[in-house]
N, C-alpha and C positions, 0 to 999 in steps of 0.2 A: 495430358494431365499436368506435367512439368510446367506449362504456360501457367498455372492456376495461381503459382508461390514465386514469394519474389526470390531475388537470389541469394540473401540472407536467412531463406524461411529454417527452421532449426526445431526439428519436432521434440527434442527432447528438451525442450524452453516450455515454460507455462503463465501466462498472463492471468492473474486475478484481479478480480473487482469484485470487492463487498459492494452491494448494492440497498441504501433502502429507500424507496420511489423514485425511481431513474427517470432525469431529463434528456432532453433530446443532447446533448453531449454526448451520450452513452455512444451514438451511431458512429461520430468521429472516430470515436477508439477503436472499437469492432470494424469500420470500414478501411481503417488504419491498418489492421495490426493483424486480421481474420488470414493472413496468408503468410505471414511471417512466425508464426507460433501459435500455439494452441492458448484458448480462453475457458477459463470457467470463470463463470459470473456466482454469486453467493445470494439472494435474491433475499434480505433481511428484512420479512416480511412487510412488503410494499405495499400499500394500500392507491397508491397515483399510480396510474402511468403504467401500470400492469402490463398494457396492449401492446408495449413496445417489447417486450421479451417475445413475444410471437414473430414480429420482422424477422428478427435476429437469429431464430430458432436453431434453421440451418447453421450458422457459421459458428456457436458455441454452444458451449455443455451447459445449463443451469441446473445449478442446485438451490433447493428453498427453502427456508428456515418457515413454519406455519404463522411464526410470530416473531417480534424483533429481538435479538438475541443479544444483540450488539456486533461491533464490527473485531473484537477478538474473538469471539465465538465463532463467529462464518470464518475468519481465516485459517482459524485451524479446524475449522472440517474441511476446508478444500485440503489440507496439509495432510489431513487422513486419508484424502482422496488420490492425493499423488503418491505416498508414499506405497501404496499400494501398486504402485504402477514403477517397477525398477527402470525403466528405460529412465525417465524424467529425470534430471539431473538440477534442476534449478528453477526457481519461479522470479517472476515481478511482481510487485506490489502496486497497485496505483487506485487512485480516486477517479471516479467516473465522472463527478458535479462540473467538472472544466476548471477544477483546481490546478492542473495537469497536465500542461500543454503538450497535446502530441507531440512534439517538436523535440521536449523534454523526454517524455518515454522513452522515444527512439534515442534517444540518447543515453540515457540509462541499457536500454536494451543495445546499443552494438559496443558499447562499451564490457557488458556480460560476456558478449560472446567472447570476445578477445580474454578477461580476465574470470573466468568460471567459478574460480577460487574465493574471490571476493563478495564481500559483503557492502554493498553499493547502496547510499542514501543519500536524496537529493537534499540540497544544500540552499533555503531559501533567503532575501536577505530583509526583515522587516522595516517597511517604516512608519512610523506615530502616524502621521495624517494618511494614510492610505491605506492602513488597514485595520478591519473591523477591533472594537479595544476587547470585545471578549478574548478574540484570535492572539491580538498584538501582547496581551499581560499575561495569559495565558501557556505563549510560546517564552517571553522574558521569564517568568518565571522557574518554569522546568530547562531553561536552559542555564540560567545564575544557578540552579540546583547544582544542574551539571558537571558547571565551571569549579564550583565548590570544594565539589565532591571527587569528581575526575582529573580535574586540572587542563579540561578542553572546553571551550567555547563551540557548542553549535547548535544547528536547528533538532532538537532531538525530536517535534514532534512531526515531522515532515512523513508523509504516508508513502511515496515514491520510492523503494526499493526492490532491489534483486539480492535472492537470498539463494545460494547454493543448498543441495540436498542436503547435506550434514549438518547444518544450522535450522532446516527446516525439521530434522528429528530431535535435534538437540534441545527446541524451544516449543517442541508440541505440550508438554507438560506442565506450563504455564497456567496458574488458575484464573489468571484475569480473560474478562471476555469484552471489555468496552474498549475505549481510545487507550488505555494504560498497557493493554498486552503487545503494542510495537512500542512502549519506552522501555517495558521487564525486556525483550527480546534484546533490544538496545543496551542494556547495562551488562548486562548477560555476555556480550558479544566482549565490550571493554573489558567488561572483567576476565574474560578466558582467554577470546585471541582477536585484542587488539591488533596486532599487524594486518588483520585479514580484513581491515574496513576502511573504507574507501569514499571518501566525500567528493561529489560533484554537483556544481551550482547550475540549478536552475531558476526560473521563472517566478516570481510571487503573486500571482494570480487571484483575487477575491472579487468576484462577482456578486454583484446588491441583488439581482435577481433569485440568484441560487441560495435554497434554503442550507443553512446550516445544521448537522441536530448533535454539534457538538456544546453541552451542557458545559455551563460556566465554571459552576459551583460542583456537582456531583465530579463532572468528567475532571477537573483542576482537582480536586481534592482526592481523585484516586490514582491520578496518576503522580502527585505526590508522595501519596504512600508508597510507592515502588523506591524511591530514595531510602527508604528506613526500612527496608527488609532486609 
């Protein structure tokens, strides 16, 4: 059974994916990662592509919203779901779409293992002609908030993080449930215990194939609102 995990595998690690209609990316992660740490998938209700959470069945736990919730909603029901489980000591966050270069997780994840303590979010770097301009004005924006208001320059809205248990109880009471409940968690973090965060650069990834369902107008204007609360 020892042959099955690699020799990093760390059970008391936990890998989330908000999911809502999973493409074939999804396998990379789960065939990636299914031995090195435990996955729940948050399955925001999918209406494509359904038949591929069946493959998978064996190697993770899915949980399933009947209807779209949004993606702060499913992660803090996974958050209800570990905290219930005292062994688990920390999760990863990450986008299933191929926003997310394996390459990058695992980076993020052996970097966890070594730092437990910290609050780790990847670090993308935009540019004008390369990426989509809902994405590119989007991410300018709430990050000049940032700058503003914090007095730091970064990618605030990067979905790629590892969040130790204690910031995973500290932030379940968050009323936001769309793109805005990882920037409240984010401000949150600044404002309590900056020291304990930890930026590392990855990859900027936008594929023309893969649907996006982050809204321009709605999802930019509420995730604004978390600056003025």
């Amino acid at each position: 059974m020892r042959n099955k995990f690699s020799k990093n595998y760390n059970p008391r690690k936990v890998l989330i994916l908000p999911i809502k209609n999973p493409s074939r990316e999804l396998f990379k992660i789960i065939n990636n990662f299914h031995n090195k740490l435990k996955i729940i998938i948050i399955d925001d209700g999918s209406k494509i592509n359904r038949h591929y959470f069946k493959i998978i069945k064996n190697k993770v736990k899915i949980i399933r919203n009947k209807q779209n919730m949004g993606k702060g909603y499913s992660i803090k029901k996974a958050f209800g779901l570990i905290l219930k489980k005292k062994y688990l000591n920390g999760v990863i966050i990450a986008d299933s779409d191929g926003q997310h270069a394996v390459s990058d997780i695992n980076k993020i994840y052996n970097f966890f293992l070594k730092n437990p303590e910290k609050f780790i979010i990847g670090q993308r770097k935009f540019m004008f002609f390369k990426t989509p301009l809902r994405n590119y004005f989007g991410n300018l924006i709430s990050s000049l908030i940032f700058l503003f208001r914090f007095n730091i320059y970064i990618d605030t809205q990067c979905g790629l993080r590892a969040i130790p248990r204690k910031f995973i109880k500290q932030n379940l009471d968050i009323k936001a449930n769309d793109y805005s409940f990882e920037l409240r968690m984010l401000i949150n973090i600044i404002l309590n215990e900056k020291s304990s965060l930890k930026f590392l650069k990855i990859k900027t990834i936008y594929k023309k194939k893969i649907k996006s369902y982050f809204n321009p107008l709605y999802d930019s204007f509420s995730i604004i609102k978390q600056f003025i609360k």
